[in-house]
N, C-alpha and C positions, 0 to 999 in steps of 0.2 A: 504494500500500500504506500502509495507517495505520501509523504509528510508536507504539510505547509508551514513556513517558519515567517513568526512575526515579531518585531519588536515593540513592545508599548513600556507606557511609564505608570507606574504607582502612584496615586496621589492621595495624600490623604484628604479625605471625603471636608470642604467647607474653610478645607486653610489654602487652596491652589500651591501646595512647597510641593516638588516631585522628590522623591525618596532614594529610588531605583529603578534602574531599569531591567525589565523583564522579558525572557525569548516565550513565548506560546507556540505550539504546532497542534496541528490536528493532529488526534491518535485513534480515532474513529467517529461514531453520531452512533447518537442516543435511540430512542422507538421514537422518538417525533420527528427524525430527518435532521435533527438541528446538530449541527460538529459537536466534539469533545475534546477538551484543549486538556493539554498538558505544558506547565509553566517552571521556567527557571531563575534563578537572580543570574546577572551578566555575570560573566567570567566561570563561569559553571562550565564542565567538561564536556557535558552529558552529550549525546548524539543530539543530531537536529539543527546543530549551528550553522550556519551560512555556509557554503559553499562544501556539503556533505554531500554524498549522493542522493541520498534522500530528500533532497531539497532541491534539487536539479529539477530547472524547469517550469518551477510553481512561481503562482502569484502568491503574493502574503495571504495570509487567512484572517479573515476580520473576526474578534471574538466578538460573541450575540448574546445582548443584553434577552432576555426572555422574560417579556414583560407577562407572557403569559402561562407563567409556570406560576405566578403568585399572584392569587384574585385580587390583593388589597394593593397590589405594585400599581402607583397611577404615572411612576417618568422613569427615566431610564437618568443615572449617573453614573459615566463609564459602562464597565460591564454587569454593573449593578442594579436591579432592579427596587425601588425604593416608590416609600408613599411617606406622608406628611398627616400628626394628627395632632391635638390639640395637649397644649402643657399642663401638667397635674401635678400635686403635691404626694410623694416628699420630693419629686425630681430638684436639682436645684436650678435657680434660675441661671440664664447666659450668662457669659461674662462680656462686660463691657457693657458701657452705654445705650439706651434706645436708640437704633438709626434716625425713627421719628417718634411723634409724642404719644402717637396712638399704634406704636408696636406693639403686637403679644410677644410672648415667650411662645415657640413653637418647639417640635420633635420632629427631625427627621428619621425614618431607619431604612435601613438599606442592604435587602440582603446578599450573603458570598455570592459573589459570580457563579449562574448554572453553570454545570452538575455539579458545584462543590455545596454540601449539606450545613445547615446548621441556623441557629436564630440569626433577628438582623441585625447589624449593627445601630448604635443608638448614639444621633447627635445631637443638643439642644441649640436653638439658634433663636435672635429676634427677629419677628416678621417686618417684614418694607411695607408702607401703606401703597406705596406704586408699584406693588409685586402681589395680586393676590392669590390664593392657596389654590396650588391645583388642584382642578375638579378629578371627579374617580373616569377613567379609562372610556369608557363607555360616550361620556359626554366632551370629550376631547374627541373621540372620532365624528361624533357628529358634528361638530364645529370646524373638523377637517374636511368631512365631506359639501359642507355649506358654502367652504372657499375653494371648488371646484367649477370652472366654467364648462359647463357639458352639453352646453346649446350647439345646436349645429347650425350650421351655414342655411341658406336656402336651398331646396331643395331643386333640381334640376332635371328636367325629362325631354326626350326625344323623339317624334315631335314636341312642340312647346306648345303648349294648351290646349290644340286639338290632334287629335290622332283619328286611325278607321278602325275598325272589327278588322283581327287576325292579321295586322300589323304589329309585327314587336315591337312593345315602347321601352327605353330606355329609363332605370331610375339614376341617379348618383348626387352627391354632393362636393363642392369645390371650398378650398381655404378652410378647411377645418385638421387640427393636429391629431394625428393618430394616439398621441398618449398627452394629457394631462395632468401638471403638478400644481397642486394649490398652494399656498401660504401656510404658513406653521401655526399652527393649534395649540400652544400651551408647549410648542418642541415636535409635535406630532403632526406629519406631513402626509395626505391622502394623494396618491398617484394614480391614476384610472388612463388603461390600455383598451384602445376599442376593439370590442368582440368582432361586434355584426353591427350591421347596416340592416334596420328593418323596416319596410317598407308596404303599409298598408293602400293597396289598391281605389277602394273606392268601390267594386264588384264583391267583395266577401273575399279578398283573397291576400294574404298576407307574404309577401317573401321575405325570406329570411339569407341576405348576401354578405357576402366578406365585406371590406371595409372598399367601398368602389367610391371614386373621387373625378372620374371622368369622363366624358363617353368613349370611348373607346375600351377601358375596362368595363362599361356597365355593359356594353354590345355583347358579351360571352358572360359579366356574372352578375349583372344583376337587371332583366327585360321579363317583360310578362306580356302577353297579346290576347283581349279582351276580345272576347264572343258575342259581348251583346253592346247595343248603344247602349249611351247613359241617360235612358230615358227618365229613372227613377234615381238617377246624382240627387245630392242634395244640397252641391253647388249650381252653379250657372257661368256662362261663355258668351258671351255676344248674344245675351238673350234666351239661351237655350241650357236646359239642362245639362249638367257637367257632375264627374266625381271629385269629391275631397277626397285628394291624395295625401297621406301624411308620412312622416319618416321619423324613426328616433333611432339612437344608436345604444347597444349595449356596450356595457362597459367592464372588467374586470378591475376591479379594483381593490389595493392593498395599503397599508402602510407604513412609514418609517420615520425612525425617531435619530437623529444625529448619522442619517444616514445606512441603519441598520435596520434592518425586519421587523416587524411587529406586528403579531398576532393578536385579535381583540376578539377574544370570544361572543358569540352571539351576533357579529356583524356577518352580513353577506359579502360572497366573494363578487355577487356582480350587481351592477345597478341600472336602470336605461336612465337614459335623459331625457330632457323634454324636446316636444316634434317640431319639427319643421314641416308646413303644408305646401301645397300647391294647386291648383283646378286643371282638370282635364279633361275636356267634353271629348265621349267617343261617338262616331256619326259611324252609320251605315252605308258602304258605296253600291248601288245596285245597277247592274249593267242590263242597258237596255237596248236590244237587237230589234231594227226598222230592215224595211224590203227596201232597196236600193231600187228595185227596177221601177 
């Protein structure tokens, strides 16, 4: 098995002093998929160092804070998974001054980096009135998901407005990013990848297309050819009955805290967005054969 070899620093939790520096490698993954590090202090003999064969070839290995291995964990500090709760007696209070006049005394705790076992560690600190308490995990993802733009462009077909029966019409949409990053959430960053391009007719007939952005891609992945007029649209065209065509994209979406993974239990992996319309009267052409002679 290849080893990944990384260098990080130690810091202790609330004072920003680095301590030492430390080698981590992967030495396998756990039942959840997520790596298993193993860590040294610098100057350590131990295999794994730079330029071993075991290390030949690899990118660093990021260690992953696993905010979801502890239900009360609401941020990530380092590879540390940590939550914040209110100060009680006999704790003592912080040292040093209020920052401001309406500081509490808070509790950080923050436990060992996953898979290593054990209580969390315990800081006392005073709160900032321009710093409030992070909310629990749950309600960071939906404030992440909130500063997501997942509107799509206008929607675009081939013909434009009018088409005939058993003409394929093209769907797609143009200027829209295939992946989306929002703004940080309390640290916590929602990132949405689009699935499918799904594209409701106007007839009862839904497609479901890869991500098409053009006509020329929509020409082979995403066209449908209507059998009947749109007599019973419940838009209108120059007068005349037409279908509401509409379009929204799905989206796979995840996200990440200081750049690392983050699993939030109870959230979906995919989400749609809101539609983009369009009108599109479909007419009947009927051929009509005269006697020439």
């Amino acid at each position: 098995m290849a080893v990944a070899l990384i260098t990080v620093s130690l810091v202790a939790i609330g004072t920003g002093a680095a301590h030492a520096a430390k080698r981590c490698w992967v030495i396998g993954t756990d039942a959840f998929g997520a790596p298993i590090y193993k860590c040294e202090e610098s100057g350590s003999t131990q295999p794994g160092q730079p330029g071993t064969p075991d290390n030949a070839g690899n990118a660093p290995a990021q260690p992953t804070c696993r905010l979801d291995m502890y239900p009360q964990a609401t941020f990530c500090m380092g590879e540390s998974a940590c939550y914040t709760e209110d100060w009680f007696v006999p704790l003592k209070l912080p040292d040093g001054p209020k920052p401001q006049p309406d500081s509490m005394p808070m509790v950080r705790r923050c436990f060992p980096p996953y898979p290593q076992q054990g209580p969390p560690g315990m800081e006392i600190y005073w709160s900032d009135s321009g710093n409030p308490p992070t909310p629990p995990l749950a309600v960071q993802a939906q404030e992440a998901k909130g500063k997501l733009d997942l509107a799509l462009p206008a929607l675009s077909t081939s013909p434009v407005n009018r088409t005939v029966v058993t003409v394929p019409t093209w769907f797609w949409v143009t200027g829209a990013e295939a992946t989306q990053t929002g703004s940080s959430a309390f640290g916590l960053v929602a990132i949405a990848t689009i699935k499918s391009l799904n594209v409701t007719t106007g007839d009862g007939t839904t497609l479901t297309c890869p991500w098409t952005t053009s006509a020329e891609q929509a020409a082979t992945d995403c066209q449908h050819a209507y059998t009947q007029a749109s007599y019973d649209g419940t838009a209108t065209w120059e007068g005349r009955p037409a279908y509401a065509v509409s379009a929204y994209a799905s989206w796979d979406i995840h996200f990440e805290m200081n750049g690392v993974r983050i699993a939030i239990p109870g959230e979906p992996g995919t989400i749609n967005g809101p539609a983009s319309t369009a009108v599109l009267r479909v007419d009947e052409v009927q051929t009509v054969v005269t006697d020439a002679r």
